[in-house]
C-alpha positions, 0 to 999 in steps of 0.5 A: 110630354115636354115640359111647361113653357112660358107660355104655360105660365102666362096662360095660367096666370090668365086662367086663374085670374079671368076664367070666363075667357078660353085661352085656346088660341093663346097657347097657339098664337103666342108661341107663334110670335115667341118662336117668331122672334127666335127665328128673327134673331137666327136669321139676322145672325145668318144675314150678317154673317153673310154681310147682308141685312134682310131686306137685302136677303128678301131681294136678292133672293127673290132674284135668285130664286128666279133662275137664269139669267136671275132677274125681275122687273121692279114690280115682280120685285114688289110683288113677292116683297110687299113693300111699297113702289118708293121703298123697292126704288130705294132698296134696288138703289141701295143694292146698285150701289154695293153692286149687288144687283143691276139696272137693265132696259127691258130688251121687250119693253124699251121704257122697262126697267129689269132688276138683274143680280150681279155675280157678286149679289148671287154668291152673297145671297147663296152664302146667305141661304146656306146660313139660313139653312143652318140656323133654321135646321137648330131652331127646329133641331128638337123635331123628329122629321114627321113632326116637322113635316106635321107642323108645316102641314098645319101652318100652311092650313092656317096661312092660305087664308093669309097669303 
């Protein structure tokens, strides 16, 4: 059994100081948030090192990860970012300017608008998700592949209600 953590020692001291309440699902949720942060810090290491922020890895990638020819409508775009229509205008803007991506009249609708990763876009954002992968693989270093494969078994069971 590994050691105490800082969530043992935060669960504790609430324990010893409100025994009335059951502290289950701090020893959970609190290492959740802790090792969120972790994984935030990996993957702005990886994004930079790549040149990009992370809303321009969401982006980009959701573009890529659509396959040949690697484009979306704004609001494909939307949809798998959740972010607000004004906040995907201002990002694909941004993006068109470090010509990363592309504006393109939809050739099925001529009012559509298609989002259309550049080849400049697609070899940032493949740098990017091999950086990712890097980093994600440390932070998880200390897991057999069972307990991995455990582990995202159970936080996918926790996050279909969220999804």
């Amino acid at each position: 059994m590994p050691g105490n953590d800082e969530v043992d020692r935060i669960v504790g001291a609430w324990s010893r100081e409100r025994p009335d309440l059951d502290f289950a699902p701090m020893q959970v949720l609190s290492r959740v948030g802790r090792l969120s942060k972790h994984l935030d810090r990996a993957r702005r290491a990886a994004f930079t090192a790549s040149g990009l922020e992370t809303w321009e890895f969401d982006v980009l990638s959701a573009l890529r990860r659509a396959g040949a020819p690697y484009q979306l409508s704004p609001k494909a775009l939307l949809l798998q970012t959740l972010v607000s229509s004004g906040t995907m205008t201002n990002r694909i803007d941004r993006l068109v300017e470090r010509a990363l991506v592309e504006r393109r009249t939809d050739p099925h609708d001529g009012r559509g608008i298609l989002v259309v990763l550049t080849p400049a876009g697609r070899g940032s954002v493949d740098t990017a998700i091999s950086e990712l992968l890097v980093a994600e693989a440390e932070v998880l270093a200390n897991l057999s592949g069972v307990d991995q494969d455990r582990l995202a078994a159970l936080l996918r069971k926790l996050s279909l209600d969220f999804d």
